[in-house]
C-alpha positions as CSV (number, residue, x, y, z in Angstrom):
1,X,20.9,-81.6,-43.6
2,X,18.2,-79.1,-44.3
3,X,17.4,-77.5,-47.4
4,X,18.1,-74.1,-48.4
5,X,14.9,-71.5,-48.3
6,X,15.0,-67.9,-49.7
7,X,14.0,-65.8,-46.4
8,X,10.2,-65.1,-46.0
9,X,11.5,-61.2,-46.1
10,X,13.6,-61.8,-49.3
11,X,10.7,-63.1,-51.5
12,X,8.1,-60.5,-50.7
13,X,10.8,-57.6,-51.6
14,X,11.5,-59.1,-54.9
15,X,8.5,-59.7,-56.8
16,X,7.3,-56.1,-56.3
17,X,10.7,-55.1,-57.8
18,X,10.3,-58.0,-61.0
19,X,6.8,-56.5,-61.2
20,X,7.6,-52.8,-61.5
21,X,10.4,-53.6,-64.1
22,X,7.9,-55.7,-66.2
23,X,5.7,-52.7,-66.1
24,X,8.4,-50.5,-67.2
25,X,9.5,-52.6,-69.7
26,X,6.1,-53.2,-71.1
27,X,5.4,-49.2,-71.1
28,X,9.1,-49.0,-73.0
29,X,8.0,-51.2,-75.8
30,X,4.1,-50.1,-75.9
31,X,5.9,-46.4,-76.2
32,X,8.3,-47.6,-79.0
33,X,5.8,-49.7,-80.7
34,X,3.7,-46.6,-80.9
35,X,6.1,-44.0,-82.2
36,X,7.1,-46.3,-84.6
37,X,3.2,-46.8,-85.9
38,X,2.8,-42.7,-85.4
39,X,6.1,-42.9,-87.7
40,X,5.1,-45.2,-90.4
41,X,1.1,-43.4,-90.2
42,X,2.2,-39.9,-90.8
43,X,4.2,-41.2,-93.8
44,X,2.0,-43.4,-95.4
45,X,-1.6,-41.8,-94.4
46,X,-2.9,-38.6,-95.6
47,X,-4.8,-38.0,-92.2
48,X,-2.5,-39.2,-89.5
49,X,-0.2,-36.8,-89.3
50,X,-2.1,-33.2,-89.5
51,X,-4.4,-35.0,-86.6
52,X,-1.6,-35.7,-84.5
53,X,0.2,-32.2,-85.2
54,X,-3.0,-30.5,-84.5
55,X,-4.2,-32.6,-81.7
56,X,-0.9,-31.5,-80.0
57,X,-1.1,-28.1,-80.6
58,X,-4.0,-28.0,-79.1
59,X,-2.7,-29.8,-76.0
60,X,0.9,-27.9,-75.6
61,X,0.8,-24.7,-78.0
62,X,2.3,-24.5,-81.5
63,X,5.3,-23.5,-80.4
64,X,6.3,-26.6,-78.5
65,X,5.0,-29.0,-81.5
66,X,7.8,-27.2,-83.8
67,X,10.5,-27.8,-81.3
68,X,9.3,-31.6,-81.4
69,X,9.1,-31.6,-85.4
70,X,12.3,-29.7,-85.1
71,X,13.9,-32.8,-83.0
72,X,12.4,-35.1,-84.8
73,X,13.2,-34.2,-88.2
74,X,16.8,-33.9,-87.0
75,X,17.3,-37.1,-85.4
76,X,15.7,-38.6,-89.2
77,X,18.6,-36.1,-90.7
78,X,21.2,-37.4,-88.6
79,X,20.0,-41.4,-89.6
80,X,20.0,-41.1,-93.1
81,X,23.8,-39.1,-92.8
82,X,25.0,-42.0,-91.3
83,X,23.2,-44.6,-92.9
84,X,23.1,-43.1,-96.5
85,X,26.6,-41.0,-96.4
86,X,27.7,-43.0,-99.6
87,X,24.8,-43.1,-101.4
88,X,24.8,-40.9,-104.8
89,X,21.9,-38.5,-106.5
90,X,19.4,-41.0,-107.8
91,X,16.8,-39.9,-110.8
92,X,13.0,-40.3,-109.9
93,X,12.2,-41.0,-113.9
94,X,13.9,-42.0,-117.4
95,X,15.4,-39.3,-119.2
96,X,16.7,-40.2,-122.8
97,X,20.4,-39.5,-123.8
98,X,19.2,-37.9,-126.7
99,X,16.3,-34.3,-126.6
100,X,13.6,-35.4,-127.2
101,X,11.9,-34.2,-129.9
102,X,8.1,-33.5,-129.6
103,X,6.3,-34.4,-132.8
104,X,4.3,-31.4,-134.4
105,X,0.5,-31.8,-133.4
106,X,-1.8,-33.0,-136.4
107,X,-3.2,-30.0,-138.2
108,X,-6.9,-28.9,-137.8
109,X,-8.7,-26.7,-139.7
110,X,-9.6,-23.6,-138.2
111,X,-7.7,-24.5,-135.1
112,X,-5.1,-22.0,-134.1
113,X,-1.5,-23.7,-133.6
114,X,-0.7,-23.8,-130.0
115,X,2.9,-21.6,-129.0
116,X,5.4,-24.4,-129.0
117,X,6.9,-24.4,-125.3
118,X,10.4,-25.3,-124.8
119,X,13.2,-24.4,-122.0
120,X,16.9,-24.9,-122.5
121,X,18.6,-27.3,-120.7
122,X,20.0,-26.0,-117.2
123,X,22.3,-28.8,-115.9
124,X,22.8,-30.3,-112.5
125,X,23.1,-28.2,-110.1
126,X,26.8,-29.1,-108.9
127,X,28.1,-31.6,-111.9
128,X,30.2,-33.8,-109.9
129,X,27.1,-34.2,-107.9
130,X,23.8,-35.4,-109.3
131,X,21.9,-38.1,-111.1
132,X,21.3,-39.0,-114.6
133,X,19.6,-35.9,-116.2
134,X,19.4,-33.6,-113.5
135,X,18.6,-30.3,-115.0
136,X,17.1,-31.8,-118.4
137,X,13.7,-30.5,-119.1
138,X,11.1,-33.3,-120.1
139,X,7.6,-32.9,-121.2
140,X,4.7,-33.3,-118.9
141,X,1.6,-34.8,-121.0
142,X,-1.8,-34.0,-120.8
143,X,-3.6,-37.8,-120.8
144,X,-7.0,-36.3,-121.8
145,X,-4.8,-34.1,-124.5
146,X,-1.8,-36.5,-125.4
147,X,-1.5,-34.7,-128.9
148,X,-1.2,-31.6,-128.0
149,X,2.0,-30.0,-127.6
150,X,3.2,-29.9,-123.6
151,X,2.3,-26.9,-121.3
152,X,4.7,-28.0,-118.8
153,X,8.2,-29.6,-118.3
154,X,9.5,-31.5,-115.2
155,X,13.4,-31.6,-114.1
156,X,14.8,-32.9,-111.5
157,X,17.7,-31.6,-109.1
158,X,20.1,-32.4,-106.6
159,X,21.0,-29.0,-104.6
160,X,22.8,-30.2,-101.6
161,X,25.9,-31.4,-102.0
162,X,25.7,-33.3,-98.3
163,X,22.7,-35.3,-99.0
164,X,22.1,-37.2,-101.6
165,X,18.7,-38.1,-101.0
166,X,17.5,-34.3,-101.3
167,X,16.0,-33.7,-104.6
168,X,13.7,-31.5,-106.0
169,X,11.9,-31.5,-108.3
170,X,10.6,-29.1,-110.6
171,X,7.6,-28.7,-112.9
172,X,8.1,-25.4,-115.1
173,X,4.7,-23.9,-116.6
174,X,3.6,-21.6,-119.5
175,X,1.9,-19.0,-118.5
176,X,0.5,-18.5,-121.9
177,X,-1.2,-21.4,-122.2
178,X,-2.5,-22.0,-118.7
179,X,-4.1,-20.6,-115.8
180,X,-3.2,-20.3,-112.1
181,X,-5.8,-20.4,-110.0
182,X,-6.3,-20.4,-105.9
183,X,-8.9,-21.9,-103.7
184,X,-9.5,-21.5,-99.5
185,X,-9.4,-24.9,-97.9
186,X,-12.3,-25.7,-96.2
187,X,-10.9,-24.5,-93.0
188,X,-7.8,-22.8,-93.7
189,X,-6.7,-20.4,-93.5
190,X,-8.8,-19.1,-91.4
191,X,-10.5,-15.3,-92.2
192,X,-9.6,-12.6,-89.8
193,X,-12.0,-9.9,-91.9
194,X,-15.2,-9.1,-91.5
195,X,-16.3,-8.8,-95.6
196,X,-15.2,-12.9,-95.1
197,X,-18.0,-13.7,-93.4
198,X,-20.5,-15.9,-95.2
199,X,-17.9,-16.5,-97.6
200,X,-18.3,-20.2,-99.1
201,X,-15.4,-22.5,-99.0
202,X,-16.0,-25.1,-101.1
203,X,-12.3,-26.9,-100.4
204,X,-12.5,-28.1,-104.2
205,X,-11.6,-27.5,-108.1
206,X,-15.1,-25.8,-109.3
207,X,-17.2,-28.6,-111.6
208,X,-16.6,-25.9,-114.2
209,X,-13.3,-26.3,-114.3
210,X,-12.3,-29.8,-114.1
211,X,-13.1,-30.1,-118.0
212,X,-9.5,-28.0,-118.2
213,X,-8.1,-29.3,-114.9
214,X,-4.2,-30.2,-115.7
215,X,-2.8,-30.1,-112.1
216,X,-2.6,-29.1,-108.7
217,X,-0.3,-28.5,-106.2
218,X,-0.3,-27.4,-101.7
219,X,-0.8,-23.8,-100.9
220,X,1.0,-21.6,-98.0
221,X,0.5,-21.9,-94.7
222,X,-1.9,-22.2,-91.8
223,X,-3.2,-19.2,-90.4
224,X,-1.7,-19.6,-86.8
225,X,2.1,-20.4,-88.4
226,X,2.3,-16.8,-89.1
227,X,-1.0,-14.8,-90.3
228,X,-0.2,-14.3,-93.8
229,X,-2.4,-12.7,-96.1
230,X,-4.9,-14.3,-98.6
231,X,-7.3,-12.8,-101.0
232,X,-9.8,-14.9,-103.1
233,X,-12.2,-14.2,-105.6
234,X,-11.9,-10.9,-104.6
235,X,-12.6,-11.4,-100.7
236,X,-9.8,-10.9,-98.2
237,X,-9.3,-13.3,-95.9
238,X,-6.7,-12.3,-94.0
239,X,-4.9,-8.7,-94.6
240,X,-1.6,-8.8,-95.8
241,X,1.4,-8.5,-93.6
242,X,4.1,-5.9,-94.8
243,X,7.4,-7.2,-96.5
244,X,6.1,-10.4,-96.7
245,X,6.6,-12.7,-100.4
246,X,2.9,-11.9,-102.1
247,X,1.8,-14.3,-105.1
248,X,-0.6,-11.8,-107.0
249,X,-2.6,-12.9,-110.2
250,X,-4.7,-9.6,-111.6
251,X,-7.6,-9.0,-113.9
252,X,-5.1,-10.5,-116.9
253,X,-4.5,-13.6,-115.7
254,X,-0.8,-12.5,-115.5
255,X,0.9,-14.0,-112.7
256,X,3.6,-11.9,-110.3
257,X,5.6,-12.6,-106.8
258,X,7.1,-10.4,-104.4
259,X,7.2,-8.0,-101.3
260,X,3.8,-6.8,-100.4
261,X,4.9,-3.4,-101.1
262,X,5.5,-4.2,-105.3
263,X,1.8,-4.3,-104.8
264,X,-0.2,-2.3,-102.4
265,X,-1.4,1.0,-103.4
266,X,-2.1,-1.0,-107.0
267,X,-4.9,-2.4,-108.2
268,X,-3.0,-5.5,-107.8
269,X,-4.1,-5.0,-104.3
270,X,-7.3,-5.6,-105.1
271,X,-6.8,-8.4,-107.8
272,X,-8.9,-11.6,-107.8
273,X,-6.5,-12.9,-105.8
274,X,-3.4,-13.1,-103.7
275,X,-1.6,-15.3,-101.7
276,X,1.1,-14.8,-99.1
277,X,4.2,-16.3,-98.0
278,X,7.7,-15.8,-95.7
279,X,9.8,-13.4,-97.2
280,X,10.8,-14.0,-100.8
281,X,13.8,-16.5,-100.7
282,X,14.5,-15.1,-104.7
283,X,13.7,-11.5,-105.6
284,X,15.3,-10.0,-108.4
285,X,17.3,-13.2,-109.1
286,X,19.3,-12.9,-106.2
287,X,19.2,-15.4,-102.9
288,X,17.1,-13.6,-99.9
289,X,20.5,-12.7,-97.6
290,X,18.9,-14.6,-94.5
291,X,19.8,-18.0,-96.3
292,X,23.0,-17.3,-97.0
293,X,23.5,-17.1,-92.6
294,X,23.8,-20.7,-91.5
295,X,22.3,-20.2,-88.3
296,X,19.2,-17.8,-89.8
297,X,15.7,-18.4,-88.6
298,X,13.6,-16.1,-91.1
299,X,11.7,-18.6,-92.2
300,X,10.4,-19.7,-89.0
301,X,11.0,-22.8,-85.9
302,X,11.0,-25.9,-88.2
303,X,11.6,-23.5,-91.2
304,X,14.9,-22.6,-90.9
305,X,17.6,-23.2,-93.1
306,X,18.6,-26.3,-91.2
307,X,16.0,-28.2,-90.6
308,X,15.4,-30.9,-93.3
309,X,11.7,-31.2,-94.6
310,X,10.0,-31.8,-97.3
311,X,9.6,-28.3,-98.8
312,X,7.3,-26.7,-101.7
313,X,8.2,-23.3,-103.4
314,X,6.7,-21.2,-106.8
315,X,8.3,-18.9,-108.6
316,X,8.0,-17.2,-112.0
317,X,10.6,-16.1,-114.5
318,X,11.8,-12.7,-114.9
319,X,9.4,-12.0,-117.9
320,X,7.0,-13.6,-116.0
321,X,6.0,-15.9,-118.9
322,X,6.7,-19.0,-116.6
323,X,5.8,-20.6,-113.6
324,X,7.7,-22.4,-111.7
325,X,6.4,-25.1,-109.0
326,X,9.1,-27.0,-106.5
327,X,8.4,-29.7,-104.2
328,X,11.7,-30.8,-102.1
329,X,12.3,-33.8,-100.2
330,X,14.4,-33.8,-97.3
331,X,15.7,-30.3,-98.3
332,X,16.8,-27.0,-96.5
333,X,15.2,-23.8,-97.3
334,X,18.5,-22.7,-98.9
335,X,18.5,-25.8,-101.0
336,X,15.2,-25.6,-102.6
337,X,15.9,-22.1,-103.1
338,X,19.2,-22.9,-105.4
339,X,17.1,-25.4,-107.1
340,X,14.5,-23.6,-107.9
341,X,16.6,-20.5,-109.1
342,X,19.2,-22.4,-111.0
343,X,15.9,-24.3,-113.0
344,X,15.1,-20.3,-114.0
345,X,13.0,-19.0,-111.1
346,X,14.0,-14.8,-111.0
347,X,11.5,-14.4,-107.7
348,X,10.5,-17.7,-105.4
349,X,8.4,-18.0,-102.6
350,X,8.0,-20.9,-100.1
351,X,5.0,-23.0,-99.7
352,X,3.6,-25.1,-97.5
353,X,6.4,-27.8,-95.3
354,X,6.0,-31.1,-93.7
355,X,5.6,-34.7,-95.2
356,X,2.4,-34.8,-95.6
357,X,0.9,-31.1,-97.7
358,X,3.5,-30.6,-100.4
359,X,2.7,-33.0,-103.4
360,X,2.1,-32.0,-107.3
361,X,-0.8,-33.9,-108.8
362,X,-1.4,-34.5,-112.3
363,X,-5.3,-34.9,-113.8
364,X,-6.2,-37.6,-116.0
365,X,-8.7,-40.3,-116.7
366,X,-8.6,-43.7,-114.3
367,X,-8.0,-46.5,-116.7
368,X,-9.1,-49.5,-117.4
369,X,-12.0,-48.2,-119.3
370,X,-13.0,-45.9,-117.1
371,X,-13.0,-42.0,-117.8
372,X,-13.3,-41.0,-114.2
373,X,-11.0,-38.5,-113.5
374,X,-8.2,-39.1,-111.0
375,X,-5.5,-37.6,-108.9
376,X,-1.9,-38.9,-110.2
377,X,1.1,-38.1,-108.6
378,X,4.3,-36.5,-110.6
379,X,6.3,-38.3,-108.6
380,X,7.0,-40.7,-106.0
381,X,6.7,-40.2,-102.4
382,X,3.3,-38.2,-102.0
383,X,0.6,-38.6,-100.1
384,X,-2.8,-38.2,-101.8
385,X,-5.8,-39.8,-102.6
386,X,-7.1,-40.2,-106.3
387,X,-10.0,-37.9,-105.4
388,X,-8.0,-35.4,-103.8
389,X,-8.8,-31.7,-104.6
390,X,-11.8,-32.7,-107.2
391,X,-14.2,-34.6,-104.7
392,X,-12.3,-35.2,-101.4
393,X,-12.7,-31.5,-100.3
394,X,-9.3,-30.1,-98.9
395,X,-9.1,-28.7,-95.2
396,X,-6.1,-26.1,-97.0
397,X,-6.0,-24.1,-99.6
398,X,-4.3,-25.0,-102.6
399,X,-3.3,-24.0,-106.4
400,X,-4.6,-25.8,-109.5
401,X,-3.2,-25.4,-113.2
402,X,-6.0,-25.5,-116.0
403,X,-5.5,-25.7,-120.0
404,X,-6.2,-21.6,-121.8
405,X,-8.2,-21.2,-124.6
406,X,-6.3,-19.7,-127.4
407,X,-7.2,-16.7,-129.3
408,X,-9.9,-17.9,-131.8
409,X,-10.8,-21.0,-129.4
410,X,-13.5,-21.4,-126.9
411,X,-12.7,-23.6,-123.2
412,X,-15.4,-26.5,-124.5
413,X,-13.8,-26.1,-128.3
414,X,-9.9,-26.2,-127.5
415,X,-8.6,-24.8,-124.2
């Protein structure tokens, strides 16, 4: 009886075919394994994902990279609907059932008494929808000033009644005791105008500065994701573009937003500087009408009012004695818009998007013995480096918050 062979024919046909689906197989998983280490770099690296975002510009236009952050964000959005739908609002720090009640700071002779800065209470945003003291103002303390009455107050709130996981949170400044100030990033955005040129672009808080250095938080956008205007220290950048949501700080240190045209023609137009933004999502205490259109696209491809991002946004209060600074995670533009006008923004203007830029970091010495100062975050969930902004020099520009002297004090003395 002979023994069964597999035809001469048969065998030579089938390990080509074994061979190409190893190969396939092996791309599918070196593919996978690779998005999932892009995934897991862009959100645990401060580097990693503006390389790759600007690396693929480069290669396929920015157009084509915000359809892709577009997709991608919405196949994350669509996960965490399905794998968090019954999750509720969770709170990102303590908040005591009772006010707190700041103790009076000890009394110095000679020393004038700081304003005593407090907000009222604004609730959650939707009651039956929120987390343990959503809308409950809390102090943010200076470490190299723990005394001293606070500045600022942080909330936290839950806008979007179909997420849970979108929060924002909220840092609320007084104007009359600190000072914004904007720097150019090293490379963005960059100028357009020829009085730029030679204009130095340090990317850092200035040395003198870091003495009253309290915070810092992302600025706007790159120049290529829309050309939006930017004056500093009385240089312009970049002209401004008509209509669109100006941040302006003048000669007095006062601090306004809102359509270019509340400020050309002024000599706000030629204040130390300005920054701008999309349009205003607040003016006048009223929501801009392109978020209240589902399907709007104002605020640009992976801007819109559906696409969920982390998000930042500043406003100020209608008597502009307050500052308000909103980083969002996993939010809508409509939804950091509530937040921040329910907290008491009157006029808002959105920031800079993505994972990676939008963060709030707090100033303070290192520990351990050390009095290096050091980058904290306010909350969880950014990405940053302890040295960001002071010595690591930023690529963007950004905002920084600094302590005021007080009439009767000098900065080295009291401010």
């Amino acid at each position: 009886m002979k023994s069964w062979r597999r035809p001469p024919h048969a065998s030579r046909s089938g390990k080509p075919r074994r061979r190409a689906r190893a190969v396939v197989t092996t791309a599918a998983v070196l593919v996978f394994v690779s998005v999932i280490a892009l995934w897991i770099g862009v959100h645990h690296t401060t580097w990693m994902g503006p390389l790759f975002a600007d690396t693929a510009r480069s290669l396929v236009g920015t157009e084509a990279v915000a359809r892709l952050e577009e997709f991608v964000y919405g196949v994350q959005d669509r996960w965490y609907r399905f794998s968090r739908k019954n999750d509720r609002p969770e709170a990102y720090w303590d908040v005591p059932s009772a006010p707190v009640q700041q103790p009076p700071a000890p009394a110095e002779p000679d020393k004038p008494e700081a304003p005593r800065f407090t907000l009222a209470d604004v609730g959650p945003v939707d009651k039956s929808w929120s987390a343990p003291g959503d809308g409950t103002w809390m102090p943010v303390v200076d470490e190299r000033r723990p005394a001293d009455p606070p500045r600022m107050l942080k909330t936290l709130l839950h806008p979007d009644r179909n997420r849970s996981w979108t929060a924002v949170s909220v840092v609320a400044v007084d104007l009359r005791q600190v000072d914004l100030h904007l720097v150019t990033g090293r490379y963005e955005p960059k100028p357009t105008e020829p009085e730029a040129g030679g204009f130095q672009r340090t990317g850092l808080v200035p040395e003198a500065d870091q003495d009253r250095l309290m915070a810092a938080f992302n600025g706007g956008f790159k120049l290529e994701h829309g050309h939006y205007g930017i004056r500093v220290d009385g240089v312009t950048l970049v002209r401004p573009r008509a209509k669109m949501c100006t941040i302006v700080r003048d000669s007095s240190s006062s601090v306004a937003i809102g359509p270019w045209e509340k400020f050309a023609g002024t000599d706000q137009a030629n204040a130390d500087w300005w920054r701008q933004t999309p349009y205003c999502m607040v003016e006048g205490g009223e929501l801009h009408v392109g978020l209240r259109d589902p399907n709007a696209t104002t605020w640009g491809c992976t801007l819109d009012g559906q696409v969920v991002i982390r998000r930042s946004a500043i406003g100020v209060s209608q008597d502009g004695k307050t500052l308000y600074v909103g980083i969002g995670d996993d939010t809508t533009a409509r939804a950091i818009a509530l937040a921040m006008e329910h907290a008491g923004a009157y006029t808002v203007a959105q920031l800079d998007v993505n994972f990676s830029y939008p963060k709030f970091l707090l100033y303070g010495p290192k520990g351990d013995g050390s009095t290096e100062l050091v980058a904290k975050p306010l909350t969880k969930g950014f990405e940053f480096t302890e040295d960001e902004y002071i010595r690591a020099r930023s690529p963007r520009d950004f905002f920084y918050l600094t302590r005021k002297a007080l009439a009767g004090q000098t900065a080295s003395n009291g401010g």
